[in-house]
N, C-alpha and C positions, 0 to 999 in steps of 0.2 A: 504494500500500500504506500503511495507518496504521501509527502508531507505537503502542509498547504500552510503560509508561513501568512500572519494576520498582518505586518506591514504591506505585505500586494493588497488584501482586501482594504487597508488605509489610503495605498497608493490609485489604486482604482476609484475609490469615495472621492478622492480630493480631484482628480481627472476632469476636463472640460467634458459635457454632455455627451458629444461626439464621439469624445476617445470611449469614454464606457461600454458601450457595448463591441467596441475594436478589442479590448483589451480582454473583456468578459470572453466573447471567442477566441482569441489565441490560447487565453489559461485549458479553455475547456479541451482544445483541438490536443497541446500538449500533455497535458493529464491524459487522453483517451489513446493517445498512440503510447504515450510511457505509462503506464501506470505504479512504477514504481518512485517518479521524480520526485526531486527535491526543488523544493521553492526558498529560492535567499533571495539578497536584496545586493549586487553590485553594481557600484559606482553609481547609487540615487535609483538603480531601475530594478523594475524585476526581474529578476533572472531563474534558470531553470537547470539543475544539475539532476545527472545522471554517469559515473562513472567519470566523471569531468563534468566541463560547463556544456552545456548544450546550444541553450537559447537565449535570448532575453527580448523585452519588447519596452517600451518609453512612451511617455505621452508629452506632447509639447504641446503650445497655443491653439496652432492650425493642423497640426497632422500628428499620426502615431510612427512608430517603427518596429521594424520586428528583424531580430538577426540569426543567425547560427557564427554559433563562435568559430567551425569549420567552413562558411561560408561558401567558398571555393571550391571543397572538395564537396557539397551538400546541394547546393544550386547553383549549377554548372549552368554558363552560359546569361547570367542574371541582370540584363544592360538597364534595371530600374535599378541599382545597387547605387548605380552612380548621383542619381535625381537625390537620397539621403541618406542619412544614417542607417545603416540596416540592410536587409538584403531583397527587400521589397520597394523598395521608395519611400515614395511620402503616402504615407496611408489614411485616408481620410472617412473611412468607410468601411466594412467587412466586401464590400463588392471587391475594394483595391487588391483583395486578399486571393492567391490560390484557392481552389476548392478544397474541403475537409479533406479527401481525399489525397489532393499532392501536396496537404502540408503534413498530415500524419506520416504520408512515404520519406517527406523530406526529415521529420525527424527521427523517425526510424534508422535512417539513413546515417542521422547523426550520433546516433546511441550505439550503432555498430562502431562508428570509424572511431567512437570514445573507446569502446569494447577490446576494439580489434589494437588501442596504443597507439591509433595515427596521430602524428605531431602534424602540425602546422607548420610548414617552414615562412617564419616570417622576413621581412625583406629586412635587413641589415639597415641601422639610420645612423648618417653621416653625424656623425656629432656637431652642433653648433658654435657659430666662433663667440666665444665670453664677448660680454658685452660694456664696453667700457662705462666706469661709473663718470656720469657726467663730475665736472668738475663742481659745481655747484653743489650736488647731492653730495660728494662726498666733503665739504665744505661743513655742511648741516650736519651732517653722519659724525665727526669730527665733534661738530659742539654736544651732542646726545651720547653718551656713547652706552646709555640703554637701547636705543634705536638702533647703533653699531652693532652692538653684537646679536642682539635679535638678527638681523640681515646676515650677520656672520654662520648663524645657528642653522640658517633656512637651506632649503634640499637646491641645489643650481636651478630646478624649473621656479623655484618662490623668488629667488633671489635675480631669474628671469624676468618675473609678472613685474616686479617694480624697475629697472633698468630699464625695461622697454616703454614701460608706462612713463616716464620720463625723459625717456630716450626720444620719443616720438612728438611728444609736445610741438607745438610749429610755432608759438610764441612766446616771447622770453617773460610774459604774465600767467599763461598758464603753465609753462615749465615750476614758475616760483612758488603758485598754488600746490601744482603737485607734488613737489618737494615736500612745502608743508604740510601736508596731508600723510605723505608718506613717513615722514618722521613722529609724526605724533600716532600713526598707526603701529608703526614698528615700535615704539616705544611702549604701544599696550602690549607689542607678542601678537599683533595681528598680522594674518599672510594679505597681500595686496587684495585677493578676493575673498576677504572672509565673512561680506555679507549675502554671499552666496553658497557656505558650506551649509553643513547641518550642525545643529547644536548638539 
């Protein structure tokens, strides 16, 4: 018997009108092809493991999405993948969707190539070049040095969000704005986007 984890039936409650019943069919499609799955919650959305990660699906403003974590080797040939996140496009509908039928085969499909140990070969990513601290920020970095080491602390993508966020500025009033925002944020222990984590 799967498991049915109450953060999805939260996540589905709080969903615009539309996604509801998107979302309502993909849980049911997955449950009836696996019946043994598990339901987590990765990276904000719901996800579906069996022997590894299987599937997962999200709900946004305007449209839903739905994925296979083996994508590639699951829906071969898939030229809506590219329209959004996911391996369907932008879903705005159950019509958008496969029929029951070739989504249960697709996840079948996925429960074997977990079964059977197939890896993913993902593509190799060029590391980024560091991005210099403007001389300003680190001006202010300098006078806080709560601020400093917070920034010192952060993983190279945190330590990204702000360098670019200031890097990018196009005038020299709101570079100065963003300075001072990002210093008194760093100085709480806040990452550049942290009024968009979960508490």
């Amino acid at each position: 018997m799967g498991t049915r984890d109450p953060r999805i039936d939260a996540y589905i409650e709080k969903a615009a009108p539309f996604a509801r019943p998107i979302l309502v069919h993909l849980r049911a499609v997955v449950h009836s092809a696996c019946p043994k799955v598990v339901e987590t919650v990765k990276w904000g959305s719901p996800s579906f493991e069996h022997a590894g990660l299987l599937c997962g699906m999200a709900a946004f403003k305007q449209h839903c999405a739905f994925g296979f974590w083996k994508h590639d080797l699951v829906v071969e040939g898939d030229t809506k993948a590219k329209e959004a996140m996911g391996s369907f496009g932008r879903i705005t509908s159950v019509k958008d969707l496969p029929s029951k039928a070739t989504l249960a085969r697709y996840v079948k499909k996925a429960m074997q190539l977990n079964a059977d140990g197939v890896k993913v070969v993902r593509k190799k990513t060029v590391p980024r070049r560091p991005i210099p601290v403007h001389p300003e920020f680190a001006a202010a970095l300098a006078r806080n040095k709560k601020a400093s080491a917070t920034l010192a602390g952060f993983s190279p993508s945190q330590q990204r969000d702000y360098l670019e966020w200031i890097a990018t500025a196009k005038q020299d009033a709101t570079r100065a704005r963003r300075i001072e925002t990002a210093v008194e944020w760093l100085a709480q222990g806040k990452p550049r986007n942290w009024k968009y984590m979960d508490c």
